[in-house]
MARFILO-140785 format. One record per atom (N, C-alpha, C, CB): residue in one letter; x, y, z. Coordinates in steps of 0.05 Angstrom, whole numbers, padded with zeros to 5 digits, always signed. Glycine has a CB too. Layout:
<nupas>
AXYZ ...
</nupas>
This chain:
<nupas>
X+00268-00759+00284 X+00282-00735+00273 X+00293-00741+00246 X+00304-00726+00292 X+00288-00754+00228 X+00291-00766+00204 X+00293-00746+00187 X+00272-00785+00197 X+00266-00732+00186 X+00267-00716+00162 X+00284-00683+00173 X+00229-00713+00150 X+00309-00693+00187 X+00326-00668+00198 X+00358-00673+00183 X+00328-00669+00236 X+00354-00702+00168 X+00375-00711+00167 X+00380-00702+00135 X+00374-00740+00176 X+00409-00706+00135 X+00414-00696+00105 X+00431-00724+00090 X+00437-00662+00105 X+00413-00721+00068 X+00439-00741+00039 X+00455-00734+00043 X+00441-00738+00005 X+00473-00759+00024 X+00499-00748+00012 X+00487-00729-00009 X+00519-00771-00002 X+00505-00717-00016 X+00506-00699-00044 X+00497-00713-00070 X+00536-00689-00049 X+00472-00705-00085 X+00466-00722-00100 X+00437-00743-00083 X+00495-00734-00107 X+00437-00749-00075 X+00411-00776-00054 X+00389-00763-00053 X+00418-00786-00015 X+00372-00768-00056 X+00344-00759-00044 X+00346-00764-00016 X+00318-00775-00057 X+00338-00727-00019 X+00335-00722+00010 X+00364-00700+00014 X+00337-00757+00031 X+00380-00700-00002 X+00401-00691+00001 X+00400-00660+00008 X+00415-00699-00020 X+00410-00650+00030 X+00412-00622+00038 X+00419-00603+00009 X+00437-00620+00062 X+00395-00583+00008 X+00405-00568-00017 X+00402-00535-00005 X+00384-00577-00049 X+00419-00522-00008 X+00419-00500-00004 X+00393-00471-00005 X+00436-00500-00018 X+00377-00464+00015 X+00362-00443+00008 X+00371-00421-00003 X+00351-00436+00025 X+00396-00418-00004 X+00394-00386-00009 X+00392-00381-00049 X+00429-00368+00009 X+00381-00359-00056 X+00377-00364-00083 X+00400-00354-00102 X+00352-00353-00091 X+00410-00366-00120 X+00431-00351-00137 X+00442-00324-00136 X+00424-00352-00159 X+00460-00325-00143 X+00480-00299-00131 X+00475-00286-00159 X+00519-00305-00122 X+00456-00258-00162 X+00451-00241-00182 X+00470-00238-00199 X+00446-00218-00175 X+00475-00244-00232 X+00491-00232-00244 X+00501-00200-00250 X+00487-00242-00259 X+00526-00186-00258 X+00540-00167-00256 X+00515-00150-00274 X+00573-00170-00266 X+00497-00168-00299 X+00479-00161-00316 X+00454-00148-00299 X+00474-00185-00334 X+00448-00167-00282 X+00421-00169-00270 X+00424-00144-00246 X+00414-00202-00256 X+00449-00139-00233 X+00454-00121-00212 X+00442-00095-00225 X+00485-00120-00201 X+00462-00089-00251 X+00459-00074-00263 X+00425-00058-00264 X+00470-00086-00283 X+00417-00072-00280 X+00384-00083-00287 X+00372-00067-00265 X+00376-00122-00283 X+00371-00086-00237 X+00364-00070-00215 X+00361-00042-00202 X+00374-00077-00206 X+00390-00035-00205 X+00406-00010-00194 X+00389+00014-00213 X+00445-00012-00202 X+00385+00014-00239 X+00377+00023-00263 X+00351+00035-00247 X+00374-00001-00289 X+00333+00011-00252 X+00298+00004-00249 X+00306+00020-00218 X+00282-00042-00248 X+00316+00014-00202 X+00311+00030-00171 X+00313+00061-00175 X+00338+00021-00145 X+00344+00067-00193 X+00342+00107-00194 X+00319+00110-00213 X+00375+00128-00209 X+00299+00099-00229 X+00277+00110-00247 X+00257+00106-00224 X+00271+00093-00277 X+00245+00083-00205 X+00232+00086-00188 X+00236+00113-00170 X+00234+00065-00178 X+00258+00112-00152 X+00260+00136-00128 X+00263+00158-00146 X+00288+00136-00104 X+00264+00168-00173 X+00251+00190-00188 X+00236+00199-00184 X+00246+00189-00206 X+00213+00177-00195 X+00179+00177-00202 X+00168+00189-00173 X+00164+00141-00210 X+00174+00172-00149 X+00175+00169-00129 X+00179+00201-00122 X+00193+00147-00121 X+00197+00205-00115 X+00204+00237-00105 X+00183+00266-00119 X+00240+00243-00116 X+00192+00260-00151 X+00172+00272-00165 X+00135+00272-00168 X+00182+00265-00183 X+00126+00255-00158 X+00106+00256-00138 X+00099+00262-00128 X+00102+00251-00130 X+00117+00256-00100 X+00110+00272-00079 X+00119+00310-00070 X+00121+00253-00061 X+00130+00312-00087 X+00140+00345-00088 X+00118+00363-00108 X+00176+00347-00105 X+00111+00347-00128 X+00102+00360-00165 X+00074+00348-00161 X+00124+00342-00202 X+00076+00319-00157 X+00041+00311-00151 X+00050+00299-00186 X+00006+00346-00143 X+00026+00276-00190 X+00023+00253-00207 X+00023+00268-00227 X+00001+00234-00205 X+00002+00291-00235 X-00004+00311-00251 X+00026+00321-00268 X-00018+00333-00232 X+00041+00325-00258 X+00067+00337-00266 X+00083+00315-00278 X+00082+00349-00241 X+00080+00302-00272 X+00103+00274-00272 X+00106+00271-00300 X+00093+00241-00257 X+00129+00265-00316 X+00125+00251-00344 X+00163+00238-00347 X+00111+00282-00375 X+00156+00219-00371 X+00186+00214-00373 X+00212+00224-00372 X+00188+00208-00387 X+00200+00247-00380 X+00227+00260-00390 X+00237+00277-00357 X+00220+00287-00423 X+00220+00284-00341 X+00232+00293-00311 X+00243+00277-00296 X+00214+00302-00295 X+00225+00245-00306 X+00243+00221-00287 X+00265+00212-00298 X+00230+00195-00281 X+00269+00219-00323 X+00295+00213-00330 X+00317+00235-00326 X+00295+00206-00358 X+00305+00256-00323 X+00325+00275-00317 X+00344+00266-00282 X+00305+00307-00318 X+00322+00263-00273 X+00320+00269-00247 X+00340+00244-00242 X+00288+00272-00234 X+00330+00217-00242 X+00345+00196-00255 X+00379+00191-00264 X+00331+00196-00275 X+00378+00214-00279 X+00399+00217-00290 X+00411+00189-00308 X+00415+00226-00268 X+00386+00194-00336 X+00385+00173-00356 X+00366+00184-00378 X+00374+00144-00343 X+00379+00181-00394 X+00360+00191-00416 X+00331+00178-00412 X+00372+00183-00444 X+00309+00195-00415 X+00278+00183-00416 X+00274+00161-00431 X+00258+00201-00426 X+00289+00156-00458 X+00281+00133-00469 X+00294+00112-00458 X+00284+00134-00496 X+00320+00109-00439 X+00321+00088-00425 X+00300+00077-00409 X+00338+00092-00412 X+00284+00087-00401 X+00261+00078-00377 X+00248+00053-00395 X+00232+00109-00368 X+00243+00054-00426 X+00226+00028-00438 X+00254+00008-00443 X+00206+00037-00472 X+00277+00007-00426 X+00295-00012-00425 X+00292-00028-00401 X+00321-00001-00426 X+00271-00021-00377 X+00268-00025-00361 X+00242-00033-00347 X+00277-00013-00357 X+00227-00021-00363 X+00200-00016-00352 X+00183-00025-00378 X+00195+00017-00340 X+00170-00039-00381 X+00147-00047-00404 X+00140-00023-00427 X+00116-00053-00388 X+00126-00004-00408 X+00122+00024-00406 X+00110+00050-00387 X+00111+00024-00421 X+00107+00065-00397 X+00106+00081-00368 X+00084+00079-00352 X+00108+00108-00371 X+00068+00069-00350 X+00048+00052-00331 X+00050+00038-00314 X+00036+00039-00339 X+00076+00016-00324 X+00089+00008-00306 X+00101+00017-00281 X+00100+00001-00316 X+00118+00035-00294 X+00137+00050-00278 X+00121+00065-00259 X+00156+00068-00295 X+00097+00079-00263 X+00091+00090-00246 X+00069+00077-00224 X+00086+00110-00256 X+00060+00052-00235 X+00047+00037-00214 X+00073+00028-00194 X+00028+00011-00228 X+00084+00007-00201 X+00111+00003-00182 X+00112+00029-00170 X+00141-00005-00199 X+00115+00063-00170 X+00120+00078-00161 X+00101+00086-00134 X+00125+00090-00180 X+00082+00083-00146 X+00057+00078-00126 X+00059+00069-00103 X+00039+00062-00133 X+00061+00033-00121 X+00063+00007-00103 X+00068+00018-00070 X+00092-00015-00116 X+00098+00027-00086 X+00121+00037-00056 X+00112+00054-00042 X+00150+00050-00061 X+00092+00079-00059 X+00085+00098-00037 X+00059+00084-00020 X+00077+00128-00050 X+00048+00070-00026 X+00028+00057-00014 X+00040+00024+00020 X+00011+00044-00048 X+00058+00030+00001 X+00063+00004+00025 X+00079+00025+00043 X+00086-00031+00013 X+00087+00046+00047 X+00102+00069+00052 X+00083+00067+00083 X+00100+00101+00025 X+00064+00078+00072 X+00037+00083+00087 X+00026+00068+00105 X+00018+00086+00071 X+00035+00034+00096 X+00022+00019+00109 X+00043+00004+00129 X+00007+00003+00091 X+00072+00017+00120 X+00076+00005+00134 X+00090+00027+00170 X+00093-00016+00116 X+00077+00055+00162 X+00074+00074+00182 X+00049+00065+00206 X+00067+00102+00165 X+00025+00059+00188 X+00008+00050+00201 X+00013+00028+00218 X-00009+00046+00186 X+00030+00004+00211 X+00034-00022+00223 X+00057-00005+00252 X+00052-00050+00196 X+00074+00010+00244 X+00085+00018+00266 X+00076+00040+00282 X+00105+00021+00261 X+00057+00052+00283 X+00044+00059+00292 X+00024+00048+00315 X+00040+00064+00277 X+00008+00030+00299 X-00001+00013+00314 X+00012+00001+00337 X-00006+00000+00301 X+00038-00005+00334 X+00043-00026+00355 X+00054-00016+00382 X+00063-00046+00345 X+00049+00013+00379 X+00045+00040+00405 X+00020+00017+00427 X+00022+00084+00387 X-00001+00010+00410 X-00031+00006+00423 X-00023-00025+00424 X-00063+00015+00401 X-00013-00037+00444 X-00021-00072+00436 X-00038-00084+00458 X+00009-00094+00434 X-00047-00074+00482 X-00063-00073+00495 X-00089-00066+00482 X-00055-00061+00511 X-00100-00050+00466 X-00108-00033+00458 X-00139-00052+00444 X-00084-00018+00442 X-00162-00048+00451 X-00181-00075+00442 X-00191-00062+00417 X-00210-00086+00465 X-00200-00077+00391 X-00208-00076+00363 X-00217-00050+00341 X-00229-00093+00365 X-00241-00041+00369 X-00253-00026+00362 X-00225+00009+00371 X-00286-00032+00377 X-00217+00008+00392 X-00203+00023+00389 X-00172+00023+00369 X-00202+00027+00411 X-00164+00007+00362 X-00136+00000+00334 X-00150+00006+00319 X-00120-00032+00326 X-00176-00001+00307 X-00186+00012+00277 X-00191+00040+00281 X-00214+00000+00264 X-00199+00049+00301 X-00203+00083+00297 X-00175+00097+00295 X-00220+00099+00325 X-00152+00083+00314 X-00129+00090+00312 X-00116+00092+00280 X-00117+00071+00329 X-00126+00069+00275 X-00121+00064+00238 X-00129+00082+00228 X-00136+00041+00222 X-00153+00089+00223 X-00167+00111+00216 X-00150+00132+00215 X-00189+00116+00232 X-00151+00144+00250 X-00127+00170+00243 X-00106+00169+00228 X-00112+00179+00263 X-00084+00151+00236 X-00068+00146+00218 X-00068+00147+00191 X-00062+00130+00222 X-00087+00139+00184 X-00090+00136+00149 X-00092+00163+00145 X-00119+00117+00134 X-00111+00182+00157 X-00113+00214+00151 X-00091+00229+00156 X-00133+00229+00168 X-00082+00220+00183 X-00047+00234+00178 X-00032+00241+00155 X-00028+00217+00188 X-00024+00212+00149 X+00003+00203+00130 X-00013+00224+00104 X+00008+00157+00121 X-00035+00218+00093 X-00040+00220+00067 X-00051+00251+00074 X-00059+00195+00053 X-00052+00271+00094 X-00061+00285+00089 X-00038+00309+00094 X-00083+00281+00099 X-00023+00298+00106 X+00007+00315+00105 X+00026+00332+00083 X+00025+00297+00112 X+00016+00307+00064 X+00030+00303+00040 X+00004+00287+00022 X+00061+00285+00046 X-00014+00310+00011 X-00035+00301-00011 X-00022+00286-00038 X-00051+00329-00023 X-00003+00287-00051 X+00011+00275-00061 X+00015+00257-00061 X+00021+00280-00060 X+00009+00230-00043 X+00014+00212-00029 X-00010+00191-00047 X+00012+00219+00004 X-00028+00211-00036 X-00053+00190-00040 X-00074+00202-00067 X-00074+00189-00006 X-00062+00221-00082 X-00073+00224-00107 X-00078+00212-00118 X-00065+00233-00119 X-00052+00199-00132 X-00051+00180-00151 X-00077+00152-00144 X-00017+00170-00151 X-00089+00148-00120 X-00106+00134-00125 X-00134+00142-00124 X-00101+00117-00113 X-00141+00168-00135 X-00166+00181-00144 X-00159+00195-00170 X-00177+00202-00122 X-00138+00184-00187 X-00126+00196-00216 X-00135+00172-00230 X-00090+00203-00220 X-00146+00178-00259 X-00155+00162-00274 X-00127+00161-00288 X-00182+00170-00288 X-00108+00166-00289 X-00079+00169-00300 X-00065+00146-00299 X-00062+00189-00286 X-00069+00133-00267 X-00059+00104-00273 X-00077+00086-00279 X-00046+00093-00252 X-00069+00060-00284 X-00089+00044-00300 X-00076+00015-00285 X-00087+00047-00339 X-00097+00015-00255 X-00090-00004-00245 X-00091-00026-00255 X-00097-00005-00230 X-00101-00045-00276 X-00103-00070-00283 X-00072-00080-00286 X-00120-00072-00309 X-00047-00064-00284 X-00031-00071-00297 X-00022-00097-00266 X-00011-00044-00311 X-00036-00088-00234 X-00024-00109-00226 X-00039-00131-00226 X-00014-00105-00204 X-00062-00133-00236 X-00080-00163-00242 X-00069-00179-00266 X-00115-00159-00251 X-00058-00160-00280 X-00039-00171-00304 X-00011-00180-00285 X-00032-00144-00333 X-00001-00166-00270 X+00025-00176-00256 X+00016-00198-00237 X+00040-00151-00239 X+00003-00196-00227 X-00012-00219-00190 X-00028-00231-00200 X-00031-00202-00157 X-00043-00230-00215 X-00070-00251-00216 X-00095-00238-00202 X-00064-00282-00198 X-00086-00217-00183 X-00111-00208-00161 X-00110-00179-00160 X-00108-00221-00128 X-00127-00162-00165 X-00134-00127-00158 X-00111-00120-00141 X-00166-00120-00137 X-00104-00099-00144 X-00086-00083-00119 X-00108-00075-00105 X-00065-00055-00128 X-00097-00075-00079 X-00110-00065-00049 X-00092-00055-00037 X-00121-00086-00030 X-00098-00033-00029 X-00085-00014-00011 X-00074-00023+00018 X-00104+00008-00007 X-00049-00022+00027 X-00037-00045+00047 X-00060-00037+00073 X+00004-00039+00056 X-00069-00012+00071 X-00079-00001+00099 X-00105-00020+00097 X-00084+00037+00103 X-00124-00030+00072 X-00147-00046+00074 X-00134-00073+00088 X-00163-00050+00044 X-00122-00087+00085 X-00112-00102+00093 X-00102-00108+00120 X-00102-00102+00079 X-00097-00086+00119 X-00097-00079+00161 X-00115-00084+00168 X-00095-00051+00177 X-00130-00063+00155 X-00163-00058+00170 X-00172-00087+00174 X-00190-00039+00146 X-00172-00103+00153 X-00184-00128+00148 X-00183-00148+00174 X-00170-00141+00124 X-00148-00147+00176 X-00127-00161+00196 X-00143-00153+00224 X-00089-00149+00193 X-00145-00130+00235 X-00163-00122+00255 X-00182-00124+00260 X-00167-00107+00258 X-00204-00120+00246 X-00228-00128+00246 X-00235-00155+00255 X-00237-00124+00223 X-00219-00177+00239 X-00215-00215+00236 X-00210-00205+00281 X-00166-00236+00203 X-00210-00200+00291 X-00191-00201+00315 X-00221-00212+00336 X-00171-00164+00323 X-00246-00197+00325 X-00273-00187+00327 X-00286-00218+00338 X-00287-00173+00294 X-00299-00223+00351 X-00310-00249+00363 X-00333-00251+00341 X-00322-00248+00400 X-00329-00255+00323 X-00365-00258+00300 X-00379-00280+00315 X-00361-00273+00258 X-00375-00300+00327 X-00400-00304+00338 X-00409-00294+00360 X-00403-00325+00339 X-00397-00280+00376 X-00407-00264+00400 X-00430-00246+00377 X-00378-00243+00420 X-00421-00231+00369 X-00439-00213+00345 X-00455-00222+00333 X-00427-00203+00324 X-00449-00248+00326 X-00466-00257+00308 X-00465-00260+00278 X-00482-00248+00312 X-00434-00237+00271 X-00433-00230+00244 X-00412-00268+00232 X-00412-00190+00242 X-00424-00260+00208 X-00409-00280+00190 X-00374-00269+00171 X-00436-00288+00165 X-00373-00288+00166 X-00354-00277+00148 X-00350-00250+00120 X-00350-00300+00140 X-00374-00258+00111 X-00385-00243+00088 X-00389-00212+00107 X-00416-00259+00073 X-00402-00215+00132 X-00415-00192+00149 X-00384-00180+00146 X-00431-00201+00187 X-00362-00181+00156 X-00352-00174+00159 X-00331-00160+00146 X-00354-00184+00168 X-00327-00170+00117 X-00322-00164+00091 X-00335-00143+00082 X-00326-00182+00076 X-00362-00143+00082 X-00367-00113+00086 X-00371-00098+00099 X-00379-00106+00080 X-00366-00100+00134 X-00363-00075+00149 X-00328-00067+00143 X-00373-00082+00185 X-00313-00086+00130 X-00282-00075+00117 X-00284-00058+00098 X-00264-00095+00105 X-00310-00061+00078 X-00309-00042+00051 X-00315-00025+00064 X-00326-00044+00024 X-00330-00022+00079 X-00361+00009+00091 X-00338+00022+00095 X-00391+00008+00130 X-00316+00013+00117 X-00297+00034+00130 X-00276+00041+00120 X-00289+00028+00152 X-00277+00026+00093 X-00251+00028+00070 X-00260+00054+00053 X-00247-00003+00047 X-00278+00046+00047 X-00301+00069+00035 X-00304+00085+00045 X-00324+00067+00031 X-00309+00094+00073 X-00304+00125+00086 X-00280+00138+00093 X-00315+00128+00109 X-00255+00123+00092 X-00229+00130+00089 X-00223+00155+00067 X-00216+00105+00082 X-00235+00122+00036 X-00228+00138+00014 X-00240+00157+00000 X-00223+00127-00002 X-00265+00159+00009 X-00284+00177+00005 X-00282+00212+00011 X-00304+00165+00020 X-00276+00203+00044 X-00265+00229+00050 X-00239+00247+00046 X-00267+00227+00070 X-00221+00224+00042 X-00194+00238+00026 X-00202+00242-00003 X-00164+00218+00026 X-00217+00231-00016 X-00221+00239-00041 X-00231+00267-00046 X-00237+00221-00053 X-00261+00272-00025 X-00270+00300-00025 X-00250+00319-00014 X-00294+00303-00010 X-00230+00314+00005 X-00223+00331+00015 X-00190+00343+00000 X-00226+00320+00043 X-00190+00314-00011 X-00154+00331-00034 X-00159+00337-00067 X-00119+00300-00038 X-00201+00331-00076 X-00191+00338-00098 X-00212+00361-00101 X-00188+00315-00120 X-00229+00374-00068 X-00247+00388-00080 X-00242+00412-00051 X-00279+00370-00088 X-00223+00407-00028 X-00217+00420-00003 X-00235+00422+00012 X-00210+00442-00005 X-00262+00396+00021 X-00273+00398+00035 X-00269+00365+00050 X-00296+00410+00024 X-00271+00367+00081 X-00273+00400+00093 X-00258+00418+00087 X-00271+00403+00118 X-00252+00439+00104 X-00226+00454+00092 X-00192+00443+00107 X-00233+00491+00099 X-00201+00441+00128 X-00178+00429+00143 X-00173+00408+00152 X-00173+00436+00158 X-00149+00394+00156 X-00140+00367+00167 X-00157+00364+00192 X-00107+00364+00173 X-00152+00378+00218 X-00174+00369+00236 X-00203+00366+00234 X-00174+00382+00254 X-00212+00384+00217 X-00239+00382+00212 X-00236+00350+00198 X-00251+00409+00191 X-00233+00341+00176 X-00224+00321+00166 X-00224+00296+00194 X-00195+00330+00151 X-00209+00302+00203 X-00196+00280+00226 X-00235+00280+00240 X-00159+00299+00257 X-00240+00300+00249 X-00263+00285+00264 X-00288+00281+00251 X-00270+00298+00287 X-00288+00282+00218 X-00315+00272+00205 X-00308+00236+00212 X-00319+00282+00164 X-00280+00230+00204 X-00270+00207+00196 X-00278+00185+00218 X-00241+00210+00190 X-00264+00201+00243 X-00270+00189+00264 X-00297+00184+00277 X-00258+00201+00278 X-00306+00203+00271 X-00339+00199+00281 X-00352+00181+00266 X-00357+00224+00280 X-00344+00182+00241 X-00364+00164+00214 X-00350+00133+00236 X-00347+00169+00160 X-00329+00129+00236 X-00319+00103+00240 X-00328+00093+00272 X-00285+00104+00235 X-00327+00118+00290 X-00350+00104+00313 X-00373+00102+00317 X-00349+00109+00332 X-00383+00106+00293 X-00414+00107+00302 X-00408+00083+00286 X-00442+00133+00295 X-00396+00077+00263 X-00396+00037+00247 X-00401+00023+00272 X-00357+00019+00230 X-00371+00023+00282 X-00363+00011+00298 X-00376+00003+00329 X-00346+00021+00296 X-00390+00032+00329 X-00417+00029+00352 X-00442+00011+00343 X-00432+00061+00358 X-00440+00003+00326 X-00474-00010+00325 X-00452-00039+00319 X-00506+00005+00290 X-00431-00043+00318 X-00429-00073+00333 X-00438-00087+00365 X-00400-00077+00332 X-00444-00061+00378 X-00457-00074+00411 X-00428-00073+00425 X-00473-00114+00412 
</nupas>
C-alpha cells in the first residue's frame, strides 16, 4: 500500500491537493458575463430560431451592451457555437435519460428507441436542431478549439450502442460498424433536415414512422 502513502510537505510523493484554484473575483466575473450572453443566444434561438438572432438582441436580452459580447467572446461565431454546443448536449443528454427507462432492453431495440427520441426533442421545438442545417454557423471554430470535428452528442450514443453489438457473431469489423453509425446518423439528419427546412413529411408522426422504419429495416439485415 505504498503508493497510498503521503510525504511530508515538500518530498516526493508528497500529498498535493486535487482540487483546482479558487477562481478569482476577476475570473467569476468573466464567467457570470459569458453565461447571461450564452442563456441569451440560447433562449433567442429557441423562441426566434438562428435566423433572427444577432448581437444586438443578445445583448439586449443579456442586459449588456452588444459590443460587450467581443469582451468575451472572440466573436460572434463563437458565441453562438458555444450556444449550440449547449443546445446539443441538451438533447443528448434527454436521450441518455431516456434511455435508461430501457436497461433490459437489447441493441437493436435502444437504437430505435434513440431514433425516436432524437425526432421527439428536435421536432417539438425545430429551433433546436436548425442551426445544424444553417450555413450561418461555421463549425470549424471547434477543430480550432478541440483539435477534432464537432459531433452531435446523440452520434455518439448511437456509436456507444451499436459498440454493445457482438461483431464477431456478425461478422462485422470495426470499420463495418462505423459505417452502419454514419448510415443511421445520416437518416436521422436527413430526415429532420427535409422535414424542418422543406415540411416534408408534413407531420411529426408521419416523420416518426419513416425514421423508424428506415432504422429497422438497417438494423434488420444485421440477422
Amino acid at each position: 500500500m505504498d503508493h497510498w502513502k503521503r510525504g511530508a510537505p515538500g518530498e516526493a510523493g508528497a500529498f498535493k491537493s486535487s482540487h483546482p484554484p479558487k477562481p478569482s473575483a476577476k475570473e467569476l466575473k468573466r464567467l457570470r458575463v459569458r453565461r447571461h450572453f450564452l442563456d441569451a443566444a440560447k433562449t433567442l434561438i429557441l423562441t426566434d430560431g438562428l435566423d433572427q438572432l444577432s448581437t444586438k438582441r443578445i445583448g439586449e436580452m443579456a442586459g449588456y451592451s452588444y459590443a460587450t459580447i467581443y469582451n468575451y467572446f472572440e466573436n460572434y461565431n463563437e458565441l453562438v457555437c458555444e450556444a449550440v454546443e449547449e443546445l446539443a448536449l441538451e438533447c443528448g443528454e434527454f436521450v441518455t435519460e431516456s434511455l435508461a427507462d430501457f436497461p433490459q432492453a437489447g441493441v437493436k431495440d435502444r437504437v430505435l428507441e434513440l431514433a425516436r427520441l432524437m425526432v421527439l426533442w428536435n421536432t417539438e421545438n425545430v429551433n433546436r436542431y436548425y442551426p445544424f442545417l444553417s450555413t450561418q454557423v461555421d463549425f470549424s471554430y471547434f477543430f480550432a478549439r478541440d483539435g477534432e470535428h464537432f459531433f452531435h452528442p446523440a452520434y455518439r450514443l448511437l456509436l456507444e450502442e451499436l459498440s454493445r453489438l457482438d461483431l464477431e457473431t456478425l461478422e462485422m469489423s470495426q470499420e463495418d460498424l462505423a459505417t452502419l453509425t454514419d448510415i443511421l446518423a445520416y437518416v436521422f439528419h436527413s430526415k429532420l433536415h427535409f422535414f424542418i427546412r422543406y415540411g416534408v413529411p408534413r407531420t411529426q408522426v408521419e416523420l416518426l414512422d419513416e425514421v423508424c422504419r428506415e432504422v429497422s429495416f438497417l438494423l434488420g439485415r444485421l440477422g
